[in-house]
C-alpha positions in Angstrom: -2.1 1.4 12.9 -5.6 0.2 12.2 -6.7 0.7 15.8 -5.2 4.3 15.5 -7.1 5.1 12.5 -10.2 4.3 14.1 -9.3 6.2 17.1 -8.5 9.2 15.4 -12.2 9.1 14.4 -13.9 9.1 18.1 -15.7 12.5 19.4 -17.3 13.5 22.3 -17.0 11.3 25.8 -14.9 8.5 24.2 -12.5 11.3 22.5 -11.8 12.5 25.9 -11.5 9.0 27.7 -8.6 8.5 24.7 -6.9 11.8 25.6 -7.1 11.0 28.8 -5.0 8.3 28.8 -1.9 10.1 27.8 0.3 12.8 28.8 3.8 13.3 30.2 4.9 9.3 30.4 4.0 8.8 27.2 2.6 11.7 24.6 0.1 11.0 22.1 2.3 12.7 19.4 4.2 9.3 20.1 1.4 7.1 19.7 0.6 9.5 16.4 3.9 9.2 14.4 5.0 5.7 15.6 1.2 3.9 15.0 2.6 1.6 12.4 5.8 0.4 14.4 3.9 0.7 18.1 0.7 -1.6 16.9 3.6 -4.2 15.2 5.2 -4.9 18.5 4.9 -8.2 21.1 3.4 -5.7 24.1 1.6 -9.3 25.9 4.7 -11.1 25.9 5.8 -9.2 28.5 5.5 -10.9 31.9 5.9 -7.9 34.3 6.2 -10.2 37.1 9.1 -11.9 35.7 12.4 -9.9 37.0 14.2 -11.7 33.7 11.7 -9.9 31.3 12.9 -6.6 32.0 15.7 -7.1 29.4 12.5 -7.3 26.6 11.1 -4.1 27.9 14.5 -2.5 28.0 14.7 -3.3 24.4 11.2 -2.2 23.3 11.9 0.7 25.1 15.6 1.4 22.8 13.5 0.4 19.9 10.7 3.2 20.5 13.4 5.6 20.8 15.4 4.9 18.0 12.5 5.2 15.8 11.1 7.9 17.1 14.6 9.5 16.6 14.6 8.6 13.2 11.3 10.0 12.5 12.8 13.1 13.8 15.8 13.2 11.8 13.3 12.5 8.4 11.9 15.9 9.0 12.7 18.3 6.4 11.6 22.0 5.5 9.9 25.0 7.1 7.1 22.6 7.8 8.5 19.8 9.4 11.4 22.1 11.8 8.8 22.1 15.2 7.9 18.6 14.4 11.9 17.5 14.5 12.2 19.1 17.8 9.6 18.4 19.3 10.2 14.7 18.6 13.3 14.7 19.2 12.4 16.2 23.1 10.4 13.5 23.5 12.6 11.2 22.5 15.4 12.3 25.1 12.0 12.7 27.6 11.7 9.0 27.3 15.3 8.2 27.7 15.5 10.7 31.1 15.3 9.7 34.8 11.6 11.1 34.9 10.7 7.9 32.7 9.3 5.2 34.5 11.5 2.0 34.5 11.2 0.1 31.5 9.5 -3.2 33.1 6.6 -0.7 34.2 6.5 1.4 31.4 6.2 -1.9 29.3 3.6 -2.4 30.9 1.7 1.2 30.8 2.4 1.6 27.4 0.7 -0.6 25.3 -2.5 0.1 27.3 -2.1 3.3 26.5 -1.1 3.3 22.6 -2.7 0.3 21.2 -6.1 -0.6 23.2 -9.2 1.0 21.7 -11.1 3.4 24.6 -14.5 2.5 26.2 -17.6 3.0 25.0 -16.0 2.9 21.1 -13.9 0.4 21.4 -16.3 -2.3 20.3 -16.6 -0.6 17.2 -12.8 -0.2 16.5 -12.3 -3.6 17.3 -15.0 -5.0 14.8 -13.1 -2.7 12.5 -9.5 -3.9 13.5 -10.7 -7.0 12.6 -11.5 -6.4 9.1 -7.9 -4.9 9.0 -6.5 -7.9 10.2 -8.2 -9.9 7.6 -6.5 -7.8 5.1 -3.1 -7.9 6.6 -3.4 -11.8 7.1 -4.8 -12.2 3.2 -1.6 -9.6 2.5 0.7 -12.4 4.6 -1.3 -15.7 2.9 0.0 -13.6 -1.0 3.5 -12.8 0.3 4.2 -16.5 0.9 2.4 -18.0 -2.1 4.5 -14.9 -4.2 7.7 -16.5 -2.6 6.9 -20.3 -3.2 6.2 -19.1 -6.6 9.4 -17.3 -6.8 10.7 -20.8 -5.8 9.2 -22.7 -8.3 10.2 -20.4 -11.2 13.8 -20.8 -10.4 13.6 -24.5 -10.2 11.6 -24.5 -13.6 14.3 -22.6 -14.6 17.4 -24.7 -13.0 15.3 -27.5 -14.8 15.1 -26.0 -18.4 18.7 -24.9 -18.2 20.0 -28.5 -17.3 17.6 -29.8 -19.8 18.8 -27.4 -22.8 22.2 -28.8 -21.7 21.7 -32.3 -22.4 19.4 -31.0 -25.7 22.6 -29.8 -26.6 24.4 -33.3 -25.8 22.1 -34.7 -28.0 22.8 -32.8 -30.8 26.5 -33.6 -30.6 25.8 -37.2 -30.6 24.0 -36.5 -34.0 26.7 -34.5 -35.3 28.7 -37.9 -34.5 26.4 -39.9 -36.1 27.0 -38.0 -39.6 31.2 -38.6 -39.3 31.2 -42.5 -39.3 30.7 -42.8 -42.5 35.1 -41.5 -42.5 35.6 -44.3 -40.1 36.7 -48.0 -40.9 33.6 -50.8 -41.0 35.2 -52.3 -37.7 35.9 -48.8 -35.7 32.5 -47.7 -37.5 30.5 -50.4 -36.8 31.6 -50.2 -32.8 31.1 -46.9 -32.7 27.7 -46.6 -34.0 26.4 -49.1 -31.3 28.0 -47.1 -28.8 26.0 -44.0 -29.8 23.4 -45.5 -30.7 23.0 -46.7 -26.8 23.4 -43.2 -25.0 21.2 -41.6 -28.2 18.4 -44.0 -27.2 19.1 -43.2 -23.1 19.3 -39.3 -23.9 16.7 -39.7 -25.7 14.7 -41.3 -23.5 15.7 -38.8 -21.0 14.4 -35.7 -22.9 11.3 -36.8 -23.9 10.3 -37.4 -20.0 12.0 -34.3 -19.1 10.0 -32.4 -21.4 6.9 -33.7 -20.0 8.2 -33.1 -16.6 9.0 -29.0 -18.0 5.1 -28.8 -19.2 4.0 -30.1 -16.0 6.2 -27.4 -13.9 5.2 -24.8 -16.2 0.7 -25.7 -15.9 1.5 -25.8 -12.4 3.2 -22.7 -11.9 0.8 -21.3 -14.2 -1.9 -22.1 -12.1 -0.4 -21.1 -9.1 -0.3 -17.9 -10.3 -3.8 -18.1 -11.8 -5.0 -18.8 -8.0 -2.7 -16.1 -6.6 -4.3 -13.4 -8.9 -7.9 -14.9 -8.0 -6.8 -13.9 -4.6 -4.9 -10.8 -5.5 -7.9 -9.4 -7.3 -10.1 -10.2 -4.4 -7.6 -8.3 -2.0 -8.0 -5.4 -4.5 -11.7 -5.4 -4.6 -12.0 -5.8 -0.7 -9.2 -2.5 -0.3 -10.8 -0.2 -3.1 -14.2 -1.1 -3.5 -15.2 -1.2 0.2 -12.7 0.3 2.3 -11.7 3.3 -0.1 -15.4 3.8 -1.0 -16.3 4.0 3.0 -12.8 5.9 3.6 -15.0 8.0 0.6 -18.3 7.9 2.3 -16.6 9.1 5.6 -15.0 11.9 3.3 -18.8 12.7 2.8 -20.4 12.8 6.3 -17.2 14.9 7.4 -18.2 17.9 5.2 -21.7 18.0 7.2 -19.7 17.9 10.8 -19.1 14.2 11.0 -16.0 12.8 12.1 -13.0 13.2 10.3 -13.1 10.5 7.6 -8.9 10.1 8.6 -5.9 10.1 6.8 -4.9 7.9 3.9 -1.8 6.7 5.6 -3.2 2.8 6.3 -4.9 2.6 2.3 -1.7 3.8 1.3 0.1 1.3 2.8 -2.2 -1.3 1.9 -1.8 -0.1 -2.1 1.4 0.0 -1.9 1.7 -3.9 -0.7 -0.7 -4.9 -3.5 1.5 -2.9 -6.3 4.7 -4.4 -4.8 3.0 -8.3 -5.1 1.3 -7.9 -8.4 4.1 -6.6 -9.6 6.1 -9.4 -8.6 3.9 -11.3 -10.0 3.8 -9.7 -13.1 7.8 -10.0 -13.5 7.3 -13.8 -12.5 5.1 -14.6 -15.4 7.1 -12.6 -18.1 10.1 -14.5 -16.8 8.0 -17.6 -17.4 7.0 -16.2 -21.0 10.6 -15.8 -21.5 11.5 -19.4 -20.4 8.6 -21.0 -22.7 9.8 -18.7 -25.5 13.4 -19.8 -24.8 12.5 -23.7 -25.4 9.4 -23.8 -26.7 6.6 -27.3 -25.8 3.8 -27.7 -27.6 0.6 -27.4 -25.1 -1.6 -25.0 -23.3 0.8 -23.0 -21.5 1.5 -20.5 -23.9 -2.3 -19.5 -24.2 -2.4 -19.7 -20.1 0.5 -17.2 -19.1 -0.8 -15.2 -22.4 -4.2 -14.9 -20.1 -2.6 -14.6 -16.9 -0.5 -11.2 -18.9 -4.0 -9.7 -19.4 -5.7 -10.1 -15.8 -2.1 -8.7 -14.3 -2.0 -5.5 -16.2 -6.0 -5.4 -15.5 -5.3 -5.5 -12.4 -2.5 -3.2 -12.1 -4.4 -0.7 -14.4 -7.0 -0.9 -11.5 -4.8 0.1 -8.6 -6.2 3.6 -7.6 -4.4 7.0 -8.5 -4.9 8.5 -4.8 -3.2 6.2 -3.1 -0.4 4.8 -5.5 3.1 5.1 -3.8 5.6 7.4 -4.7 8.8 5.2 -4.1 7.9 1.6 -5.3 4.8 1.7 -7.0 5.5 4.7 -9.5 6.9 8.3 -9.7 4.4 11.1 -10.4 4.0 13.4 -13.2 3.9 16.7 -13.7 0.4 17.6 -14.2 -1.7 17.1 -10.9 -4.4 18.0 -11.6 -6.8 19.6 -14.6 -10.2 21.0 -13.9 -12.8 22.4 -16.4 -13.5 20.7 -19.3 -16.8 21.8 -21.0 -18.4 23.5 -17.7 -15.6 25.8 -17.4 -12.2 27.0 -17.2 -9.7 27.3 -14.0 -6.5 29.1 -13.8 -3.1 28.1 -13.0 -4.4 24.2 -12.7 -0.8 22.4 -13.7 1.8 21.8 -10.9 4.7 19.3 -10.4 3.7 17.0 -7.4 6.7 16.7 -4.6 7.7 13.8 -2.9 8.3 13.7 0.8 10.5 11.1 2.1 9.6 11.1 5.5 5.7 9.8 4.8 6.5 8.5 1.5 3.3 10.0 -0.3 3.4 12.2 -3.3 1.2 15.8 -3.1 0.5 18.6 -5.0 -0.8 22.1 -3.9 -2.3 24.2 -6.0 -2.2 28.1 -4.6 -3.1 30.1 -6.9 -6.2 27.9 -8.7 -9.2 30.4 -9.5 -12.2 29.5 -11.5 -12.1 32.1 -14.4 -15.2 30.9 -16.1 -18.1 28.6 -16.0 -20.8 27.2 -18.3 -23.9 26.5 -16.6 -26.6 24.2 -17.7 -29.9 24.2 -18.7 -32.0 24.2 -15.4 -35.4 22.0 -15.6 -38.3 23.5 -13.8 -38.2 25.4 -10.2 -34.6 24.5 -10.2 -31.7 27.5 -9.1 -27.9 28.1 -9.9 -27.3 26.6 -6.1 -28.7 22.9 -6.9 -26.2 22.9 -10.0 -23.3 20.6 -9.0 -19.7 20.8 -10.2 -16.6 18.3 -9.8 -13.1 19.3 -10.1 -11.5 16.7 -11.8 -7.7 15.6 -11.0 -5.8 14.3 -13.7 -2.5 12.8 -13.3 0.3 10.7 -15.0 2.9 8.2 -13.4 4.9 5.3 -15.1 5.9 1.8 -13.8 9.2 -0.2 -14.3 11.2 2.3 -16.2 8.4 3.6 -18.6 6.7 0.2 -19.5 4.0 0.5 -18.4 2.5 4.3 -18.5 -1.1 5.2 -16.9 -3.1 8.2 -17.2 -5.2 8.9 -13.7 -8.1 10.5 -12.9 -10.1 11.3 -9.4 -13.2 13.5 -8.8 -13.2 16.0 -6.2 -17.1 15.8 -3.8 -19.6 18.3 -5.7 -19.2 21.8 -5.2 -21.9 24.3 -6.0 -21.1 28.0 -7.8 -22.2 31.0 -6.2 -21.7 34.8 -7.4 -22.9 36.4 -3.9 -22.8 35.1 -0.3 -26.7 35.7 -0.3 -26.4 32.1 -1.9 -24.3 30.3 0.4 -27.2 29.0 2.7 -28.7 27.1 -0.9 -25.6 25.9 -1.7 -24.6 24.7 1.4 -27.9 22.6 1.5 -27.0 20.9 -1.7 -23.8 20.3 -0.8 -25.3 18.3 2.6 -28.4 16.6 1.2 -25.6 15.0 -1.1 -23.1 14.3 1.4 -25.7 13.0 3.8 -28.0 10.8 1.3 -25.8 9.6 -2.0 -25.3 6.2 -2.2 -21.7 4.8 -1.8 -20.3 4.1 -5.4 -23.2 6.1 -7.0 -23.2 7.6 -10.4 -21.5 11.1 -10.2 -23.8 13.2 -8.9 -26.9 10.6 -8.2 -28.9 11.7 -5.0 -32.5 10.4 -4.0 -34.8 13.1 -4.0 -36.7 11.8 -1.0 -35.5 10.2 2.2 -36.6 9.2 5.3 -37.1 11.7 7.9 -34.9 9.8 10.8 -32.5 9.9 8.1 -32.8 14.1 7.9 -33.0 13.7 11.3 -29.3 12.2 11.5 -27.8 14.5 8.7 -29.4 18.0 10.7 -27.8 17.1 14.1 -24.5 16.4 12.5 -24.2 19.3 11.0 -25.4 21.3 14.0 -23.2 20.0 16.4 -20.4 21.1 13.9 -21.5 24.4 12.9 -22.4 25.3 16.8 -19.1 23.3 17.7 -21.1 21.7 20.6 -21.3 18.8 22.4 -25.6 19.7 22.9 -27.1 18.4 19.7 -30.7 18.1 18.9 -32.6 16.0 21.3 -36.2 14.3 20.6 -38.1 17.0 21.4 -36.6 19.3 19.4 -36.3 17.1 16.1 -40.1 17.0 16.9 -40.6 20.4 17.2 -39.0 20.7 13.5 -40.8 17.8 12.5 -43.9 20.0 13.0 -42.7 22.8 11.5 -41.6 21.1 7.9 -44.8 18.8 8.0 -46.8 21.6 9.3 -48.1 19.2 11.5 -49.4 18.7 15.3 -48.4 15.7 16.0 -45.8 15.4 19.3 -44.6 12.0 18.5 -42.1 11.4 17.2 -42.7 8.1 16.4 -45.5 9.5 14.3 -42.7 10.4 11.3 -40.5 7.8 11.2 -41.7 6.4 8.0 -42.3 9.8 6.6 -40.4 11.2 4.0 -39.2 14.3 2.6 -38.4 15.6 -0.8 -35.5 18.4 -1.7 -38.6 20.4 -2.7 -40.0 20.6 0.6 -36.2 20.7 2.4 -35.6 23.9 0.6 -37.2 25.0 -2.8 -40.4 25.4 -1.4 -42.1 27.6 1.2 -42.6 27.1 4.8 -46.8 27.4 4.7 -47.4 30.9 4.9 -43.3 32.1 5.6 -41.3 33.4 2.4 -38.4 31.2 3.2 -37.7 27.4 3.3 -37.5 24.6 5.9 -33.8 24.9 5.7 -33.4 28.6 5.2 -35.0 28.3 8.7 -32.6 26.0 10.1 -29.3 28.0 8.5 -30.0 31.0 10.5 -30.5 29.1 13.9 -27.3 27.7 13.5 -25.7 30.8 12.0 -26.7 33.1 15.5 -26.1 30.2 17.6 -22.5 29.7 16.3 -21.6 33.8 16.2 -23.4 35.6 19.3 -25.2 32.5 21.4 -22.8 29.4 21.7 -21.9 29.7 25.5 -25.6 30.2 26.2 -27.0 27.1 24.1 -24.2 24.9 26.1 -25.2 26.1 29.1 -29.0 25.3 28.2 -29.8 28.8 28.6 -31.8 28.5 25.6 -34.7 26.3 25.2 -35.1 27.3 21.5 -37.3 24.8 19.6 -40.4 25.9 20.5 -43.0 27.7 18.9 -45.3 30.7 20.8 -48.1 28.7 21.9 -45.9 26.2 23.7 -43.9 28.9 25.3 -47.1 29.9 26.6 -48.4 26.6 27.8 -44.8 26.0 29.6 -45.0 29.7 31.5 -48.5 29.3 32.8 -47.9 27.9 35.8 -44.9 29.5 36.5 -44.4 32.7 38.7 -44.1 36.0 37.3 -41.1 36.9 36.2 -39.9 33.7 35.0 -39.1 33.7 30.7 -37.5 31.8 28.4 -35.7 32.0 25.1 -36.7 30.5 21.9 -35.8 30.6 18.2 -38.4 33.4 16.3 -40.7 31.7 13.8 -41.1 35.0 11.4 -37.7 35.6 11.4 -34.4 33.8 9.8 -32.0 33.7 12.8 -33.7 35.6 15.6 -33.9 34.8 19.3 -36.9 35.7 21.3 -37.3 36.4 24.5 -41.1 35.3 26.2 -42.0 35.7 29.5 -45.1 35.7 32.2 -46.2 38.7 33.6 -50.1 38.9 34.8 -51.0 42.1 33.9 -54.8 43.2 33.2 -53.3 43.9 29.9 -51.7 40.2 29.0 -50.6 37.4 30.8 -47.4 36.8 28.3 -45.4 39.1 26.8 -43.2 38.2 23.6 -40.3 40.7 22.8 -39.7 41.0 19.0 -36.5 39.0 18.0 -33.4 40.0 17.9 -31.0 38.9 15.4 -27.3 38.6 14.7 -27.1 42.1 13.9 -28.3 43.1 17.2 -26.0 41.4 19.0 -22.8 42.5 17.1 -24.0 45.8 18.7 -25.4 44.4 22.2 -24.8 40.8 23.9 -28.1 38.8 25.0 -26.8 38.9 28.4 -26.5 42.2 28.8 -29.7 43.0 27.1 -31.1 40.4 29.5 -29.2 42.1 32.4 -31.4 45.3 31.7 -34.8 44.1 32.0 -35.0 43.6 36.1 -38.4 42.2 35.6 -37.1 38.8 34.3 -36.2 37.2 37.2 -36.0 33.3 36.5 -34.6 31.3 33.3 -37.3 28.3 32.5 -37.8 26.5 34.2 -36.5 28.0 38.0 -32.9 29.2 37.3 -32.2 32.6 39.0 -31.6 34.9 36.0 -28.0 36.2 37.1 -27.0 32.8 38.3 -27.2 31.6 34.5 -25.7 35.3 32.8 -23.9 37.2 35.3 -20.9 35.8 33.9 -21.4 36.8 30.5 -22.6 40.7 31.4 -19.7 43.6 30.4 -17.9 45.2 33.4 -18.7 48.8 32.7 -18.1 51.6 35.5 -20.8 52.0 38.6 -22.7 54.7 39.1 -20.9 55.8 42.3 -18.4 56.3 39.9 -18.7 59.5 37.5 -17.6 58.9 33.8 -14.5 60.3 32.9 -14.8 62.9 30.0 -12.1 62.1 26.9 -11.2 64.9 25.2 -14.2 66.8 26.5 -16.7 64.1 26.1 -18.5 61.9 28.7 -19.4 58.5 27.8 -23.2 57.5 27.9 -24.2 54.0 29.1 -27.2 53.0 27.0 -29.9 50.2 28.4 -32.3 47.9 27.0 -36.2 48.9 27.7 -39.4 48.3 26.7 -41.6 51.0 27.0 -45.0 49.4 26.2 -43.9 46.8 29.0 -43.1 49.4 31.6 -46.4 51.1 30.9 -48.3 48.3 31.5 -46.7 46.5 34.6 -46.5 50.4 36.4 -42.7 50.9 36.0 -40.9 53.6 36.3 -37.2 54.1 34.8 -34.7 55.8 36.8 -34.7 59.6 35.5 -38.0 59.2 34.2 -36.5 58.0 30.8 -38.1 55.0 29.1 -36.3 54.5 25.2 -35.3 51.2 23.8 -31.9 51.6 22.4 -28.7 49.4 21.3 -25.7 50.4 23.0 -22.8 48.8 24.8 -23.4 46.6 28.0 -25.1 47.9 31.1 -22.6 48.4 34.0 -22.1 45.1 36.4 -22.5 46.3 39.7 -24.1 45.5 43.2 -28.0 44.7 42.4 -30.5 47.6 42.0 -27.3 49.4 39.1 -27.5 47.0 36.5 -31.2 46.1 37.0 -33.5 49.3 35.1 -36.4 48.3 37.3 -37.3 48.0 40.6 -39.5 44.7 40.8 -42.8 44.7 42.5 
């Protein structure tokens, strides 16, 4: 399961080598729900060129089945009724004559589910191999748990016998005190007698009892060494591969990959709370025996110790991930947010157990934050820099009430807001947090400087999520911003890689002579890429990142006609369109930008299909090559317009009259207006294009 983890958290070209490698012979819904029992089988003990061996892959084959059967069956509910089915399909899909034979399909399969894809699987295997650590130091503490197990039951065997013949020895006393009824003869032989096997018994006890203390420091210290080892385990699981599971968390609310489910920390928690307390019941057990025949030395003080670093130990066991079944039931307050910064409705519900994944959850669907109590801001700072946690409380019990815990888990920060005019501030807070706070930090710690690579890294992550595209930022552009936040001229990027930037200058203050921030900027490129321009960004249609004067410098030696697209500097989320036209008026004309209200009204491409006078996309792409596709089929002119309930619908175009005048136009009609309307008709070329080029 620790490969599948890790592949669940591959994007781009590697996700798509991984899909590629299922489909009908074996689904990846298979390789999903059965990770665990799939990446637990013998796959390379399969000899495919051995006839005999086809009984093994026969059998794995049953085996897959049968569990993936019985994870069918374990589905329960509204939300688990597709799921049953669909496994279940699969399960008789597997089982039909379209399945390959079992000696192949051996031998396709565990290519398939449990090798890590090309170019990530170096990575996934460097991690797999910090899972198998774990699983082999979970192996090392099941066996030294058993041979302790061992040892307590022949310490206990011992102490039994040895009370026995205590017990024996006591009689022989009790003897001793009834001579004195006995002749001098019968007395005198009878006293030797006793004497003899009182002496032997004696004898016995007092190296018995030494051999008790020496079974009871030894198991002691077994289990002193076992919980050196178990606390290591712990420490390895919670404090660095919960805190990265954590950090991943982080970098998946700014676009990163999915940080993955809990399912392999789970199971990992739930082996640790099953061995500690085993190993908690062994040394009360061992209390119990020392208490039962008590021997003056240091073990009393030892398992006394070792009583203390077990409960630590269990107290330390984290709430998210304790088990439902063995570890612990669940209480009935989930969670509990507010304290002093506010209040939050209808934040108590019963958590539910679900046997078929064996986790505990809790949903809260009607939680609504009624009030909050802000504090005092310092300086230039806003409501959107204030961070709030949502703190989860909860309360579970172990072993029949003896020992009861109260839990608690933050949620990441969230910021406030009262309008959606504040949603681009408080979404930067939220990422300069996710992308730069420390793993393990000091709730809410963040540097207030950072690197610009660093930015760099956190800005194209969150693009390519919010554009949901494949095309993130590439040198050129990060340099282009680089320019813009620095307000510098410098077109290396090289040139800031040890140069940092404060929160002040990432959005509190001022571009230089703009009334809105670096990031403010940023926002409303991604915001009018990801509504109106997406399809035209993949296709690198827009160039974008690039200021007026470098628009310029890149049209000047190209012919007339030819324009290009790029992000407006004077306006939060406006497009541009410049072009070259050698006129005696200008050599470069730049249309004033639209936004994303324009193009809820009008698309680019059919604004762009309008102007007949831009002819190639930068750098030589014929214009309709790149946007025909995109242009809204409207009726020709050779065919009239249908009036509905006595009115005729107008088709309205994109012009610009100051343009026309100046290159010698002439509209059709004589008519030169600049309008927004919907889409110019797509027909043969001179009726979508306004002008006739010269």
């Amino acid at each position: 399961m620790a490969v599948w983890i890790q592949a669940q958290q591959l994007q781009g070209e590697a996700l798509r080598q991984m899909q590629a490698l299922y489909g009908q012979h074996f689904p990846i819904e298979v390789r999903h729900y059965l990770s665990q029992w799939i990446e637990s089988q013998a796959w390379d003990s399969i000899d495919l060129d051995n006839p005999q061996e086809n009984v093994k892959a026969t059998q794995l084959l049953e085996g897959l089945i049968q569990e993936l059967q019985k994870k069918a069956d374990h589905q329960v509910g509204e939300d688990g009724f597709l799921l049953k089915i669909k496994l279940g399909h699969y399960a008789t899909q597997l089982q039909g004559p379209h399945c390959p034979p079992a000696g192949r399909w051996a031998g396709e399969a565990p290519a398939v589910p449990v090798q890590s894809p090309s170019p990530a699987g170096s990575l996934v295997d460097a991690m797999s191999q910090k899972h198998l650590q774990i699983n082999q130091t979970f192996e090392e503490l099941r066996l030294i748990t058993q041979d302790s197990e061992n040892e307590l039951k022949k310490l206990q065997q011992t102490q039994e016998y040895f009370i026995i013949q205590y017990q024996e020895n006591m009689r022989l006393q009790a003897q001793f005190s009834q001579l004195s009824q006995l002749g001098p003869q019968e007395r005198l032989s009878r006293e030797t007698t006793l004497q003899q096997k009182k002496a032997s018994l004696e004898a016995w006890l007092h190296r018995e009892a030494q051999t008790l203390q020496q079974y009871r420091v030894e198991l002691a210290e077994k289990h002193q060494k076992t919980l050196q080892l178990l606390r290591k385990q712990q420490t390895t699981i919670l404090d660095d591969e919960l805190i990265q599971w954590k950090r991943r968390q982080q970098l998946a609310g700014n676009g990163g990959p999915p940080e993955g489910t809990l399912d392999v920390l789970q199971t990992w928690c739930e082996k640790l709370a099953e061995i500690i307390w085993q190993n908690r019941q062994q040394i009360r057990r061992a209390e119990h025996l020392c208490q039962q025949l008590p021997i003056p030395g240091p073990v009393e003080e030892m398992l006394s110790e070792l009583n203390g670093t077990i409960t630590d130990i269990i107290s330390a066991l984290h709430p998210q991930v304790m088990p439902g079944g063995a570890g612990g039931a669940g209480g009935p307050e989930a969670g509990h947010g507010g304290g002093s910064s506010g209040e939050i409705l209808n934040n108590c519900c019963v958590m539910e157990y679900h046997q078929a994944t064996g986790t505990l959850s809790a949903h809260f669907r009607n939680m609504s934050l009624k009030r909050i109590k802000r504090s005092d801001r310092r300086g230039a700072e806003s409501v959107t820099e204030e961070k709030f946690t949502i703190l989860f409380e909860s309360q579970f019990s172990v072993g029949g009430n003896e020992l009861v815990f109260q839990v608690k888990t933050l949620s990441l920060p969230v910021v406030v807001i009262v309008h959606g005019s504040q949603d681009n501030n408080a979404t930067a807070t939220v990422l300069w947090d996710n992308a730069f706070a420390e793993p393990g930090r000091v709730p809410f710690a963040v540097p207030d400087k950072v690197q610009w690579p660093q930015l760099c890294e956190a800005l194209n992550m969150k693009f390519k999520a919010e554009v949901q595209s494949s095309r993130g930022l590439t040198k050129e552009n990060l340099v282009f911003l680089a320019q813009k936040l620095f307000n510098s001229t410098s077109s290396h990027l090289e040139d800031y890689s040890s140069t940092t930037v404060s929160w002040s200058q990432f959005n509190r203050e001022n571009l230089p002579g703009r009334n809105y921030t670096f990031w403010q900027w940023f926002d409303g490129v991604m915001e009018v890429l990801k509504k109106h321009l997406k399809p035209h960004w993949n296709d690198g249609a827009i160039l974008g990142f690039v200021n007026k004067q470098q628009a310029h410098d890149l049209l000047i030696n190209k012919p007339d006609g030819t324009f290009l697209l790029r992000f407006s500097d004077s306006e939060i989320g406006g497009i541009t369109i410049a072009w070259k036209f050698d006129s005696a008026e200008r050599m470069f004309w730049n249309l004033m930008p639209f936004t994303t209200r324009d193009f809820s009204i009008r698309s680019l491409a059919d604004r762009l299909g309008d102007l007949s006078y831009l002819i190639y996309v930068f750098p030589d792409r014929p214009k309709d090559e790149v946007f025909s596709k995109y242009y809204t089929p409207v009726l020709c002119e050779s065919t009239p317009a249908k009036a509905v309930d006595g009115y005729v619908k107008p088709q309205i175009k994109q012009v610009v009259p100051e343009f026309v005048s100046a290159s010698g136009d002439a509209a059709p009609g004589g008519a030169t207006y600049m309008d927004q309307a919907p889409s110019p008709a797509v027909c043969s070329q001179p009726h979508y294009n306004m002008y006739a080029q010269k």
